[in-house]
C-alpha positions as CSV (number, residue, x, y, z in Angstrom):
1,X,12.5,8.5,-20.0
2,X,15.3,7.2,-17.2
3,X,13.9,7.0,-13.8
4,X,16.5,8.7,-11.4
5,X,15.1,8.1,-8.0
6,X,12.3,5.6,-6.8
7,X,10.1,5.9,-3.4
8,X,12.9,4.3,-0.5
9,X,9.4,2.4,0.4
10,X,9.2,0.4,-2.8
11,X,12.2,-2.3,-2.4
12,X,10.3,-2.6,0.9
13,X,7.1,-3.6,-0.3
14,X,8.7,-5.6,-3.6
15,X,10.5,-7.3,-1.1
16,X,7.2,-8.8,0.4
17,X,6.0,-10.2,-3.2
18,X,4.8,-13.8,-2.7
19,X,3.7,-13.6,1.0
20,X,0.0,-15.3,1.2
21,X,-2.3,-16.4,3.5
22,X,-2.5,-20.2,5.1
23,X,-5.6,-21.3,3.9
24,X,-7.5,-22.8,6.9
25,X,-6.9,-22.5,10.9
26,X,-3.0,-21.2,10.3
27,X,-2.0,-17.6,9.9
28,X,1.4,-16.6,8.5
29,X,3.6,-15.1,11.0
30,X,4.5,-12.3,8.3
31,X,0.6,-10.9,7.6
32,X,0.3,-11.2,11.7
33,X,3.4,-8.4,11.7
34,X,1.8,-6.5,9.5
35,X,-1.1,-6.8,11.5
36,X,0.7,-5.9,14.4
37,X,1.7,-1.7,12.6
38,X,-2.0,-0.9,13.2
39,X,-3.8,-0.3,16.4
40,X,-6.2,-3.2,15.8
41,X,-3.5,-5.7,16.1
42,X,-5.2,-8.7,14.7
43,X,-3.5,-11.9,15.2
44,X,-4.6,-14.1,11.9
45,X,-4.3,-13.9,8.8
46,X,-8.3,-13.7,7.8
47,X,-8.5,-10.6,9.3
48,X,-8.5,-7.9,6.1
49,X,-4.9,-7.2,5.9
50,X,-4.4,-4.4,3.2
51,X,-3.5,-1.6,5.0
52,X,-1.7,-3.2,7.7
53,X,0.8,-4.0,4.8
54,X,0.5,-0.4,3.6
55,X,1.5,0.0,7.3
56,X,3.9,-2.2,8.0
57,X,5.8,-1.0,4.7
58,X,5.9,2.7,5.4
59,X,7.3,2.1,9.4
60,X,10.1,-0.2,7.9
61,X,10.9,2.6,5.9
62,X,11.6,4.9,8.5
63,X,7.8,7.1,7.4
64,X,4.6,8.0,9.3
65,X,1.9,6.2,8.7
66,X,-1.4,6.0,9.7
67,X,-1.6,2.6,12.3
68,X,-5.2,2.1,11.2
69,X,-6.4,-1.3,9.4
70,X,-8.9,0.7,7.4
71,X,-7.8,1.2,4.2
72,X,-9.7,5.2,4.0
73,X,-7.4,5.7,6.5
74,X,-5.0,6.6,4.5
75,X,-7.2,9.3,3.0
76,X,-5.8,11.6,5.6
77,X,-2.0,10.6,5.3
78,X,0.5,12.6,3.9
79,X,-0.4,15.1,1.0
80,X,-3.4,14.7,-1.6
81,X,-1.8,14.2,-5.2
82,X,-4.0,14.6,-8.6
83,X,-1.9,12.2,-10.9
84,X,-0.2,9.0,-10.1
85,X,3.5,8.9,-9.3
86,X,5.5,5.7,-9.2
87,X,4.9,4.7,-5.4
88,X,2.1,7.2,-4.5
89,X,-0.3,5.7,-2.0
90,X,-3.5,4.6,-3.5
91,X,-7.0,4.5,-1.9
92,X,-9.8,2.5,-3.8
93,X,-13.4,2.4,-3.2
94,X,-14.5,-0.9,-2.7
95,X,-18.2,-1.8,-3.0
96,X,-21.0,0.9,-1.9
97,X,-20.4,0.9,1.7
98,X,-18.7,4.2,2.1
99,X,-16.4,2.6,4.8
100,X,-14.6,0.1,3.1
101,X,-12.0,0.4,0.2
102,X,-8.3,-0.9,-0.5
103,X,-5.0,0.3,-0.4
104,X,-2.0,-0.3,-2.3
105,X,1.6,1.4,-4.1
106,X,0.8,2.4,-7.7
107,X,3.2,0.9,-10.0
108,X,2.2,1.8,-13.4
109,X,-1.2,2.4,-16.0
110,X,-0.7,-0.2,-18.6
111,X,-3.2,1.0,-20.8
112,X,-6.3,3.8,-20.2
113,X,-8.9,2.8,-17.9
114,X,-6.6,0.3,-15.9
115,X,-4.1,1.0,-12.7
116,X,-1.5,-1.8,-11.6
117,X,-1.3,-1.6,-7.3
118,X,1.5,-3.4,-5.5
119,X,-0.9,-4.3,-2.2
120,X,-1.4,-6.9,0.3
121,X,-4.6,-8.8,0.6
122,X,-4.7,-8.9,-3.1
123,X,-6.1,-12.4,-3.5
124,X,-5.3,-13.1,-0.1
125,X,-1.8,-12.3,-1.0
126,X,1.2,-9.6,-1.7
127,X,1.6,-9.0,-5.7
128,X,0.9,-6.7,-8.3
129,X,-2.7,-6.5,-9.4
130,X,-5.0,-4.9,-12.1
131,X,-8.0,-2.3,-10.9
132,X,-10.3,0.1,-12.9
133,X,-9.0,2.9,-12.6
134,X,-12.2,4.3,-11.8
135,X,-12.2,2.9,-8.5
136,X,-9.5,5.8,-7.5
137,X,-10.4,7.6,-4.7
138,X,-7.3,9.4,-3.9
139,X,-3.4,9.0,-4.6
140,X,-1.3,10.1,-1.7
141,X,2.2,11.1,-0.9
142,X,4.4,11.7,2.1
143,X,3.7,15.5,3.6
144,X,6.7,17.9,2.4
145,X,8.4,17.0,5.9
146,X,9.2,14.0,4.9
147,X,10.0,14.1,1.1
148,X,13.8,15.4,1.6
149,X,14.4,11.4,2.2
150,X,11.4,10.1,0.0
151,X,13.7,8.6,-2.8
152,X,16.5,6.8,-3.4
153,X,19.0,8.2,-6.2
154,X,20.0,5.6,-8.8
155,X,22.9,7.7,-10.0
156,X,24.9,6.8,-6.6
């Protein structure tokens, strides 16, 4: 199968793979503007940073998002989806505290069982990471409003 169009918000976020935290009392410039997408506005690095990246990447896109470092947040954004899509929004549970999860791109399912997210704050960094899939709590899209621009064609 030939992918015709990927999520315009995906070269956006690839484009981030790499960034880290500074170990230590420095903060990367780079997490402290993602930081700076969400109302909390945190200024270091330590501060959990996964869906200010979520954040950051949808607004340099040109997308709503939802300006809230909690990564449930995003629980409300957009439209509910049941099955993964290339790019869909990802919420994960995250311990047993009903507040906390993480938030990330989908990229792919490698195998059954497993989901590959392209997040921020993955080990204190931006890359691609492996999760149970059974740590899915919802996959997310952007509301019919905004999907006429959601892609960009590959054919041009």
């Amino acid at each position: 199968m030939r992918i015709k169009s990927i999520p315009a918000w995906m070269p956006v976020a690839f484009d981030e793979l790499g960034v880290k935290e500074i170990p230590g009392d420095g903060d990367n410039p780079r997490i402290v503007e993602y930081h700076q997408a969400t109302t909390l506005k945190a200024t270091d690095d330590e501060v959990p940073w996964c869906s200010a990246f979520a954040n950051w990447v949808m607004r340099e896109a040109g997308y709503t998002y939802t300006k809230s470092a909690a990564a449930r947040s995003w629980l409300t954004w957009g439209d509910e989806i049941e099955l993964p899509v290339y790019g869909a929004i990802t919420v994960l549970r995250r311990g047993s505290n009903p507040a906390q999860g993480h938030v990330g791109f989908f990229v792919d399912q490698p195998e059954a069982g497993v989901i590959r997210l392209l997040g921020g704050n993955q080990s204190d960094s931006v890359n691609i990471t492996v999760f149970p899939a059974s740590r899915v709590i919802g996959y997310r899209w952007p509301s019919a409003e905004e999907v006429s621009h959601a892609a960009i064609d590959l054919d041009d």
